[in-house]
VEXZADO-52799 format. One record per residue (C-alpha): residue in one letter; x negated, y negated, z. Coordinates in nm, 2 decimals. Layout:
<atoms>
[atom 'A', [X, Y, Z]]
...
</atoms>
This chain:
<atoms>
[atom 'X', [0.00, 0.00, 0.00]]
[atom 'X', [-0.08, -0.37, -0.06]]
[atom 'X', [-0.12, -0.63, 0.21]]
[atom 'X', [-0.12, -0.99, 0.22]]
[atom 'X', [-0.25, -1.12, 0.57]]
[atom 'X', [-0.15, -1.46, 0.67]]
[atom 'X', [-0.29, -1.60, 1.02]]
[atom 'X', [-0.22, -1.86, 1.29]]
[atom 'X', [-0.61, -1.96, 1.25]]
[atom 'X', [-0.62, -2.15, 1.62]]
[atom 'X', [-0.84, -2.02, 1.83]]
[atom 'X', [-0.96, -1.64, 1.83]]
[atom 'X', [-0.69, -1.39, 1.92]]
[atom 'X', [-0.52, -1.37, 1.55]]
[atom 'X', [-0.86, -1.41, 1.36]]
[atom 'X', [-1.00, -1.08, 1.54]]
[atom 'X', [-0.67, -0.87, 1.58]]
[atom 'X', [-0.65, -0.97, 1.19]]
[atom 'X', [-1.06, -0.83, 1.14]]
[atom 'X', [-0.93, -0.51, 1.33]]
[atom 'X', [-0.64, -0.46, 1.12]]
[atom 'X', [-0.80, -0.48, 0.79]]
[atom 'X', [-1.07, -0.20, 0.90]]
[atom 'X', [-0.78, 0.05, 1.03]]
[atom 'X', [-0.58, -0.02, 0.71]]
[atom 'X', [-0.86, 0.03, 0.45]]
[atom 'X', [-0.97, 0.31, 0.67]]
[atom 'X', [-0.67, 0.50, 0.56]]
[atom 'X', [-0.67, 0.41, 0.22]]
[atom 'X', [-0.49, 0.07, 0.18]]
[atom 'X', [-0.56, -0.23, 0.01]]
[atom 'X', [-0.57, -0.59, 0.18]]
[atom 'X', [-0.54, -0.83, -0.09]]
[atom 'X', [-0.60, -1.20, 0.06]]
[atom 'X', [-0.62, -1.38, 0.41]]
[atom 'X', [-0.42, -1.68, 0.45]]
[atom 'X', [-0.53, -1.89, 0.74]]
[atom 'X', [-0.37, -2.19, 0.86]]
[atom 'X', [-0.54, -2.45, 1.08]]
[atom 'X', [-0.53, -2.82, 1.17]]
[atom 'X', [-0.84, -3.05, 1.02]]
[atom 'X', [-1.00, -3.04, 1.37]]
[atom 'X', [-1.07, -2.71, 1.43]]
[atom 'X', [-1.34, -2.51, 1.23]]
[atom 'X', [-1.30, -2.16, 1.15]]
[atom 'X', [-1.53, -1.92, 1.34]]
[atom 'X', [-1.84, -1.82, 1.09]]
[atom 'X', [-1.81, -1.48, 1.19]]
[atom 'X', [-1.42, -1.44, 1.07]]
[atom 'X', [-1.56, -1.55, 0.74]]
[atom 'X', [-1.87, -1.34, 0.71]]
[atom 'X', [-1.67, -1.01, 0.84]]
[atom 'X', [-1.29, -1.06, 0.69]]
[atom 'X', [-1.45, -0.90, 0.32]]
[atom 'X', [-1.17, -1.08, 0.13]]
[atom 'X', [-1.07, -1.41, -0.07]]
[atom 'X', [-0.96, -1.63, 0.25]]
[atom 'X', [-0.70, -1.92, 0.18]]
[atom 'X', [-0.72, -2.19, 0.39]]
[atom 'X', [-0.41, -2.44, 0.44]]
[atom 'X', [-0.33, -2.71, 0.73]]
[atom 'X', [-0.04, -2.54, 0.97]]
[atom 'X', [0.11, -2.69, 1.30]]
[atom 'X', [-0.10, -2.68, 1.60]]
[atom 'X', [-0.09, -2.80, 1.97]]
[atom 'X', [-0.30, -3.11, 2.01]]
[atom 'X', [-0.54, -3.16, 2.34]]
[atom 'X', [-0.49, -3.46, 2.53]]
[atom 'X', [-0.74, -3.75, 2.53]]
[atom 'X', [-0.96, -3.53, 2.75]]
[atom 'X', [-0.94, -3.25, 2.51]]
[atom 'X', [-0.77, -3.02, 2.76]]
[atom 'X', [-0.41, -2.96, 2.84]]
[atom 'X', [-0.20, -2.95, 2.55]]
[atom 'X', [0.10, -3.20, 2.60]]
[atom 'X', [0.41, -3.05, 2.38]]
[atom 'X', [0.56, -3.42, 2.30]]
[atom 'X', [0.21, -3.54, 2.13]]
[atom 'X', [0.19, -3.22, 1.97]]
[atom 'X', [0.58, -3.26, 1.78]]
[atom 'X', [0.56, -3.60, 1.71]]
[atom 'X', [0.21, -3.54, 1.53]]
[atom 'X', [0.32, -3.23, 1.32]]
[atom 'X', [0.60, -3.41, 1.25]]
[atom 'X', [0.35, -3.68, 1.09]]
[atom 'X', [0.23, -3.39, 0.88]]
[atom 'X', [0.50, -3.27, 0.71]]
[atom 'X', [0.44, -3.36, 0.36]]
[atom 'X', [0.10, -3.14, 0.41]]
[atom 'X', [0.27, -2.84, 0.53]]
[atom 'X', [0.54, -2.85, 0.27]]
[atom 'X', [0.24, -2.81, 0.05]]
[atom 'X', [0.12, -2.55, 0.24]]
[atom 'X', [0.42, -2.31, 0.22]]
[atom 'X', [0.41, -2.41, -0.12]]
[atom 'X', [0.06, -2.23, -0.13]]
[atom 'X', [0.18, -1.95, 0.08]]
[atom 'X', [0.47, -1.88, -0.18]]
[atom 'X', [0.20, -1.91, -0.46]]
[atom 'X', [-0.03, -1.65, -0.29]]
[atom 'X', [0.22, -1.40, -0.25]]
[atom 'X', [0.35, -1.44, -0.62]]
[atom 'X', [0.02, -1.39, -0.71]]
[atom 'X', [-0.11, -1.15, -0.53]]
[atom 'X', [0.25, -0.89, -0.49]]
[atom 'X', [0.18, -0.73, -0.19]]
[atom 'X', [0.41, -0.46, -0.02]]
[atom 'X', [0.37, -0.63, 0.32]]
[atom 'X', [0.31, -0.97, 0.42]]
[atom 'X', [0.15, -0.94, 0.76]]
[atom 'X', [0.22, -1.25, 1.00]]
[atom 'X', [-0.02, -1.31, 1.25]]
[atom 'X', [0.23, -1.61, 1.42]]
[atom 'X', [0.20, -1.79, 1.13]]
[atom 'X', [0.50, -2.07, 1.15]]
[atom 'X', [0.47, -2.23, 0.85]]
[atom 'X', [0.47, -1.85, 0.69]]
[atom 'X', [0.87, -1.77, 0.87]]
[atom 'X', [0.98, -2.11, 0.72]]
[atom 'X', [0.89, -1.99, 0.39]]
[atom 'X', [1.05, -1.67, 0.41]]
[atom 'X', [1.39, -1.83, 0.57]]
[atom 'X', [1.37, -2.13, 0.29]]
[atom 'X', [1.23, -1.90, 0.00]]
[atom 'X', [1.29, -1.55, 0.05]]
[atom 'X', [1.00, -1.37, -0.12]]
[atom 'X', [1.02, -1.02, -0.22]]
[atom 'X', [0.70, -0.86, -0.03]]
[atom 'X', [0.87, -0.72, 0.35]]
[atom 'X', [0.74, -0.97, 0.60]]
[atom 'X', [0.60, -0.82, 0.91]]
[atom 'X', [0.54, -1.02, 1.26]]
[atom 'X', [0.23, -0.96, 1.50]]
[atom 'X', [0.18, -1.11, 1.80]]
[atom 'X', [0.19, -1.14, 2.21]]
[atom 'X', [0.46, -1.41, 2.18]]
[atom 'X', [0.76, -1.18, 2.07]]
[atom 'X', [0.71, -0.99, 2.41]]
[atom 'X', [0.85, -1.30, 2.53]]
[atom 'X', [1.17, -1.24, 2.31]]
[atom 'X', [1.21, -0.92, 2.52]]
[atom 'X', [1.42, -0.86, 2.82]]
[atom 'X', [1.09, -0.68, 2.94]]
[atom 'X', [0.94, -1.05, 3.00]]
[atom 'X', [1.13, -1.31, 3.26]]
[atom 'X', [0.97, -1.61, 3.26]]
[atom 'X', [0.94, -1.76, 3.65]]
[atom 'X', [0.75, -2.10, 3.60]]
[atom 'X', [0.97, -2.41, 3.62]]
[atom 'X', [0.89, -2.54, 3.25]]
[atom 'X', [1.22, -2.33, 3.13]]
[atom 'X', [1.33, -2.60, 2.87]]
[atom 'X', [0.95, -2.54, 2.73]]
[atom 'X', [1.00, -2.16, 2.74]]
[atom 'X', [1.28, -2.19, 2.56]]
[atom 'X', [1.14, -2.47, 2.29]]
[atom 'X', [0.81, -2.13, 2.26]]
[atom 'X', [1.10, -1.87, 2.18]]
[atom 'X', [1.26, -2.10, 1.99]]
[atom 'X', [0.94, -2.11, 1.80]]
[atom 'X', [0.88, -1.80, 1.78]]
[atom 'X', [1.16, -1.71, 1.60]]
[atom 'X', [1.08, -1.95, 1.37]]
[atom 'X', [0.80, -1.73, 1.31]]
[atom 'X', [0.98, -1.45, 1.24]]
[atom 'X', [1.26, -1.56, 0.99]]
[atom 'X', [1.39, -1.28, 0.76]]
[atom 'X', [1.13, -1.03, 0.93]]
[atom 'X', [1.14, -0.69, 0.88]]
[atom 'X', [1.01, -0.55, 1.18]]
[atom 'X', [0.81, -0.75, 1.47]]
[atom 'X', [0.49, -0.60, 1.65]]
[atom 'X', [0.50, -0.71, 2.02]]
[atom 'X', [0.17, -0.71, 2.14]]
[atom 'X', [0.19, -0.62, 2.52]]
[atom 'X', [-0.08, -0.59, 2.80]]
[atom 'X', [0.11, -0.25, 2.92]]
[atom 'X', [0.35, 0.03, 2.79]]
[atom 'X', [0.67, -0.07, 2.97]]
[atom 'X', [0.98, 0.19, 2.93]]
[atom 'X', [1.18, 0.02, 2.64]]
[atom 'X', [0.95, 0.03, 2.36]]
[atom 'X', [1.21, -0.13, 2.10]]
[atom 'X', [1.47, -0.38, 2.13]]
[atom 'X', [1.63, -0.52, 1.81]]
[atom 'X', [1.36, -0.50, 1.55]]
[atom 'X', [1.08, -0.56, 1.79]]
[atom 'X', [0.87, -0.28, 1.84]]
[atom 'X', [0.64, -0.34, 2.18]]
[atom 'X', [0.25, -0.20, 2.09]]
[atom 'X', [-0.02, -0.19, 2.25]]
[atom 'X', [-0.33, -0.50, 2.21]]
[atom 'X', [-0.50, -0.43, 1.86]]
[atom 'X', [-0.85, -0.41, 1.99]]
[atom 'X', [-1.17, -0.43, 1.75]]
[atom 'X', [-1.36, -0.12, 1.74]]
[atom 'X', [-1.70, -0.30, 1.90]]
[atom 'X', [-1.49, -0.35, 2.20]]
[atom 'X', [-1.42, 0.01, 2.24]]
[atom 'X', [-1.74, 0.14, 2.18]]
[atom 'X', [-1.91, -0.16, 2.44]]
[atom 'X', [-2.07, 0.00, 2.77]]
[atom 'X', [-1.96, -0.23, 3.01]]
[atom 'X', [-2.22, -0.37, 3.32]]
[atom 'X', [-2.18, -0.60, 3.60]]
[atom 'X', [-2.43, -0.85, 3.51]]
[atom 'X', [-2.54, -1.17, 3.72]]
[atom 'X', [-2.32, -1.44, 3.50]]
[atom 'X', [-2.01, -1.52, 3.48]]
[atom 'X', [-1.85, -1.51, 3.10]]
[atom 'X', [-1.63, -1.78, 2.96]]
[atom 'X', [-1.41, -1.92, 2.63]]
[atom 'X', [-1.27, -2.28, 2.63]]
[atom 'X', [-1.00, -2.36, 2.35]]
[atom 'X', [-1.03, -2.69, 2.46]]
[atom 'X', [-1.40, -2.88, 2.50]]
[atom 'X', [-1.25, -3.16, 2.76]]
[atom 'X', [-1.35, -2.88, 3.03]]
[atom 'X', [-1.72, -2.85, 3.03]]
[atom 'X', [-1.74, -3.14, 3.28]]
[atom 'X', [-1.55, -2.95, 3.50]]
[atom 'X', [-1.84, -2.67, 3.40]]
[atom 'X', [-2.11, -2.89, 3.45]]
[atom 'X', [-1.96, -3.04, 3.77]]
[atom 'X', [-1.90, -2.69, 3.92]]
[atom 'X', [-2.27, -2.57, 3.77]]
[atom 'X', [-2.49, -2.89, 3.96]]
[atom 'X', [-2.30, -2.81, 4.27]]
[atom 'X', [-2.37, -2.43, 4.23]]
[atom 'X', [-2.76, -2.39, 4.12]]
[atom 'X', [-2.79, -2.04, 4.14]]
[atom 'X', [-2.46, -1.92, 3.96]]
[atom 'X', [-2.57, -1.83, 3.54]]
[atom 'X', [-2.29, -1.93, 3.31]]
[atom 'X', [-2.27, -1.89, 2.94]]
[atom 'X', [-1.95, -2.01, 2.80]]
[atom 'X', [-1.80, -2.04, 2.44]]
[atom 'X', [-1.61, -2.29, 2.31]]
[atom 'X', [-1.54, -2.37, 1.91]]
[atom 'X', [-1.66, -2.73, 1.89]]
[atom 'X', [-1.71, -2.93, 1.53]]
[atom 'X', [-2.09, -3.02, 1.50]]
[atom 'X', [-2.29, -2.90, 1.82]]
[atom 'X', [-2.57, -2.65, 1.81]]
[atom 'X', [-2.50, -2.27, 1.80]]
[atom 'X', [-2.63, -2.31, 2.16]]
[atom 'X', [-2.61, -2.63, 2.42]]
[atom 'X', [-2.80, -2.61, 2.75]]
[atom 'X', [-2.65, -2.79, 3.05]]
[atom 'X', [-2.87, -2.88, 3.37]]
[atom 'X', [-2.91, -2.58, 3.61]]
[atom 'X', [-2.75, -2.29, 3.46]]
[atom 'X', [-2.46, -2.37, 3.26]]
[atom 'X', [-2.56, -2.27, 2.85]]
[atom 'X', [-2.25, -2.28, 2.60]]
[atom 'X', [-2.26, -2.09, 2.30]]
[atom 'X', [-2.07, -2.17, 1.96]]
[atom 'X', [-1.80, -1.89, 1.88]]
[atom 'X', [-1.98, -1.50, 1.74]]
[atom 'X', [-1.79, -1.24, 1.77]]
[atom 'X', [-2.08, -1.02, 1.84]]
[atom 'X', [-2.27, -1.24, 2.10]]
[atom 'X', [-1.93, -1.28, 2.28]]
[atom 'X', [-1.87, -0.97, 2.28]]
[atom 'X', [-2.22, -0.87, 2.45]]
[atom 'X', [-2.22, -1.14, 2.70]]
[atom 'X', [-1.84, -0.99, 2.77]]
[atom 'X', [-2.01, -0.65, 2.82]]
[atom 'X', [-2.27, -0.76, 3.03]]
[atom 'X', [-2.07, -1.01, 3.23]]
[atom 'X', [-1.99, -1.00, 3.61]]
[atom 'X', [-1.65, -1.14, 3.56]]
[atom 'X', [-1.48, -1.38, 3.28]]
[atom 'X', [-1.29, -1.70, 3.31]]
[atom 'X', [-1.05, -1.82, 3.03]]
[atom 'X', [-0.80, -2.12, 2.92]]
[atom 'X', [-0.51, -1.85, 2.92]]
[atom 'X', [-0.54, -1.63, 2.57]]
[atom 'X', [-0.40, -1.32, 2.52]]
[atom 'X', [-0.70, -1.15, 2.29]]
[atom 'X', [-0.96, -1.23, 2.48]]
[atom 'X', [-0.80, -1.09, 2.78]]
[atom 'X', [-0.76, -0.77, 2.67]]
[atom 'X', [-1.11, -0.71, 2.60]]
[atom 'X', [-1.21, -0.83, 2.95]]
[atom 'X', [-0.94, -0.59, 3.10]]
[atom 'X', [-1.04, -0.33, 2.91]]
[atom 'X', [-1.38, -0.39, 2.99]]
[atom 'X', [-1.29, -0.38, 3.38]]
[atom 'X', [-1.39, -0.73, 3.42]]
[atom 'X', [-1.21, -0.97, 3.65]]
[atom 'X', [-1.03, -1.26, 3.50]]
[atom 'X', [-0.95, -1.66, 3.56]]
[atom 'X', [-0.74, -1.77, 3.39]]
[atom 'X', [-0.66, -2.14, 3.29]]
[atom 'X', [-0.34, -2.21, 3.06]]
[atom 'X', [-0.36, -2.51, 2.83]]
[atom 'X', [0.01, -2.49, 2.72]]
[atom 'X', [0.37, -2.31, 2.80]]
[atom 'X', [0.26, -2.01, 2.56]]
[atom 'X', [-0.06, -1.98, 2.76]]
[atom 'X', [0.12, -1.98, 3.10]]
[atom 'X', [0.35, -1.72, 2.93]]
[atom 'X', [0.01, -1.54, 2.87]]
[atom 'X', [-0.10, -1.56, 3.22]]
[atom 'X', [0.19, -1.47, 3.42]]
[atom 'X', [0.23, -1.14, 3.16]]
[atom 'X', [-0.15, -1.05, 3.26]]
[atom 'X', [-0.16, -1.12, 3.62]]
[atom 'X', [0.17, -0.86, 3.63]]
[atom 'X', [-0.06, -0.62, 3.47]]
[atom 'X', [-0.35, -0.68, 3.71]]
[atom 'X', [-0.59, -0.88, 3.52]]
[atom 'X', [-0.69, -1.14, 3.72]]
[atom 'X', [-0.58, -1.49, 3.88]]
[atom 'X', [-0.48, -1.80, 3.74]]
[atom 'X', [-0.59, -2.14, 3.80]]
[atom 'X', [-0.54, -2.55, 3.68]]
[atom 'X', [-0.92, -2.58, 3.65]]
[atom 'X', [-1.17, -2.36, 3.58]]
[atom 'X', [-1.21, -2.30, 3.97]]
[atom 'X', [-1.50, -2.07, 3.93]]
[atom 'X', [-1.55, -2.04, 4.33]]
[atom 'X', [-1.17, -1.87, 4.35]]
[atom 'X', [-1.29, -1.65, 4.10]]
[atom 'X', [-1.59, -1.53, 4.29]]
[atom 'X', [-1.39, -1.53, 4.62]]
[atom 'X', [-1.13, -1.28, 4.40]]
[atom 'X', [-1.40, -1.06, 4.30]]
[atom 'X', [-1.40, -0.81, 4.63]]
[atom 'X', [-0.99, -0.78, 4.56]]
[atom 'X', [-1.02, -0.71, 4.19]]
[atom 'X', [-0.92, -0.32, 4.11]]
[atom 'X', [-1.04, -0.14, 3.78]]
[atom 'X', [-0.75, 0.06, 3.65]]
[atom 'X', [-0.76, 0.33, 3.34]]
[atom 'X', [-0.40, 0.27, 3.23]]
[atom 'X', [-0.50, -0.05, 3.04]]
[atom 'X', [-0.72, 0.17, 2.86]]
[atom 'X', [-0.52, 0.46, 2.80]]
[atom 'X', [-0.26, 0.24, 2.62]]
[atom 'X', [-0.51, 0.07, 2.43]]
[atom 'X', [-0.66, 0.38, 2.26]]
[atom 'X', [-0.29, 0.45, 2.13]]
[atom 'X', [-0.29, 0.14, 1.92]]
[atom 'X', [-0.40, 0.32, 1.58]]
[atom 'X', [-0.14, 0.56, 1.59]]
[atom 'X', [0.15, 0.24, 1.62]]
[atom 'X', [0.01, 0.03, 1.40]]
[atom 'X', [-0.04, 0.30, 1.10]]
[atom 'X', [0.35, 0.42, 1.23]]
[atom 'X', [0.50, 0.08, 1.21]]
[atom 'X', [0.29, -0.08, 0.89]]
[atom 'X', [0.25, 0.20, 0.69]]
[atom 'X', [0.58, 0.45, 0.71]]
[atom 'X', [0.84, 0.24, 0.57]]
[atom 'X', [1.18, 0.36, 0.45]]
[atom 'X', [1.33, 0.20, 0.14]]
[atom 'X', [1.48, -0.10, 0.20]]
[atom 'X', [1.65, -0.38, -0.02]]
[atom 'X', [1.63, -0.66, 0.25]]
[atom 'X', [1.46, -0.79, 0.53]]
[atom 'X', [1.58, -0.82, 0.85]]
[atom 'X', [1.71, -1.16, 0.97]]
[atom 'X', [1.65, -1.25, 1.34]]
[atom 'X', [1.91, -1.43, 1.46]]
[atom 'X', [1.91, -1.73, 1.70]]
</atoms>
């Protein structure tokens, strides 16, 4: 079969569960036949997506949150009114997306959370089945209850996510853990789509403490935290335009530009991890045993967080408060189970993607 991937480009998560996908589908035998990401002008794509993806990539500009002044939190209000700014670019942009698929006919059209993607199927209708991947539609699910007191926010990511999801065939809920009702409506719950370097990574407690900022406005909370704590090693990485692949701070705080493999070693190697809140990255350091703090920049973040600290991840924080990460560490529990339902993830995906009946029409999500 023939696949057209198109991605939600912003940060990591989408950009490696996208590299692991390719690998299992050509593994057995099928065909991807472009990458689509989306992304605003101010983030860069990650070097290593391009050097590992092995296919024509399509860039376009998509919706994204915005950072606030400080380049940290993500305020939803700033974020609308600017994509709203930018709508004559993303028309053009679903525009491309139509083009691509005409272009290249695929069987599936694999949506990695792509919104601009949804709104083409709900406006357009293309013929290709469209299928949704992502942690977000766990949050469709009665599985998830959201307990933080941003509901109209939690409602306004749902609502989002559907948009995501227009005329789908089938959606792919990523999940931290194998809960009893496995589908609900066209959402099928799977587990996290790790890549195959994680799985094979011996995992050590090292002397440092691992990191990824979305957002750059935090590494003078890093710095702060690092002069006041001399003896602590941390090595960070964050996907800022224009800065060295690595950026030493006084005592022992070094940031690294985003590489899939270095991050993945340092990961490994790592006595625990501290994160702004994604779901991808998560994974890796709960499958890697690794205690986790976690910072959300947005309401899908905080979604993110209180889904992993259920599933005994880690703790959560405003600010990367690195000394209630240490003070966690004695607490933290290693559990197989995470694990367990990781390794089943081949097996769903090639189930769900690749085993299709005939079908004249897609599914249409309601609201």
């Amino acid at each position: 079969m023939k696949y057209l991937f198109i991605i939600q480009g912003e940060g990591r998560g989408h950009l490696t569960q996208a590299l692991s996908l390719k690998s299992l589908l050509e593994t057995n035998g099928h065909e991807v036949v472009a990458v689509m990401v989306g992304s605003s002008a101010k983030r860069r794509l990650p070097a290593f997506f391009d050097e590992k993806i092995n296919a024509e990539v399509i860039r376009y500009l998509s919706p994204n949150f915005m950072p606030t002044p400080k380049n940290k939190r993500s305020p939803l209000l700033v974020s609308v009114l600017y994509n709203a700014m930018m709508l004559p670019a993303y028309i053009d942009s679903m525009m491309k997306i139509q083009n691509t698929i005409n272009r290249t006919k695929p069987d599936i059209v694999v949506n990695f959370y792509e919104l601009l993607c949804g709104i083409t199927y709900g406006l357009f209708h293309p013929k290709a089945l469209m299928m949704n991947i992502a942690h977000q539609y766990y949050f469709l699910t009665s599985n998830f209850e959201y307990t933080g007191k941003k509901k109209w926010q939690f409602r306004m990511l749902n609502f989002y996510s559907r948009l995501t999801a227009l005329n789908s065939y089938k959606i792919l809920a990523l999940s931290f853990r194998r809960d009893i009702w496995l589908f609900e409506n066209n959402i099928v719950i799977v587990p996290p789509l790790l890549r195959p370097e994680v799985l094979k990574s011996e995992s050590e407690t090292g002397n440092y403490i691992h990191g990824y900022m979305l957002n750059s406005g935090y590494v003078e909370d890093l710095a702060l935290w690092s002069s006041n704590n001399p003896k602590q090693s941390l090595h960070f990485f964050w996907d800022k335009k224009g800065v060295d692949p690595v950026t030493h701070f006084p005592e022992k705080l070094t940031l690294h530009t985003l590489d899939d493999t270095l991050f993945l070693k340092y990961m490994a190697g790592s006595r625990a991890y501290a994160t702004t809140g994604g779901f991808e990255s998560v994974c890796e350091a709960m499958y890697l045993q690794k205690p986790v703090l976690m910072v959300p920049t947005h309401i899908e973040q905080e979604c993110n967080v209180m889904d992993a600290m259920r599933s005994g991840a880690g703790i959560s924080a405003d600010t990367f408060e690195l000394d209630k990460l240490l003070n966690f560490l004695p607490q933290y529990k290693k559990s197989e189970s995470f694990r367990q339902w990781v390794l089943l993830a081949n097996e769903f995906f090639l189930t769900e993607l690749c085993y299709l009946p005939e079908l004249s029409a897609g599914f249409q999500l309601s609201f």
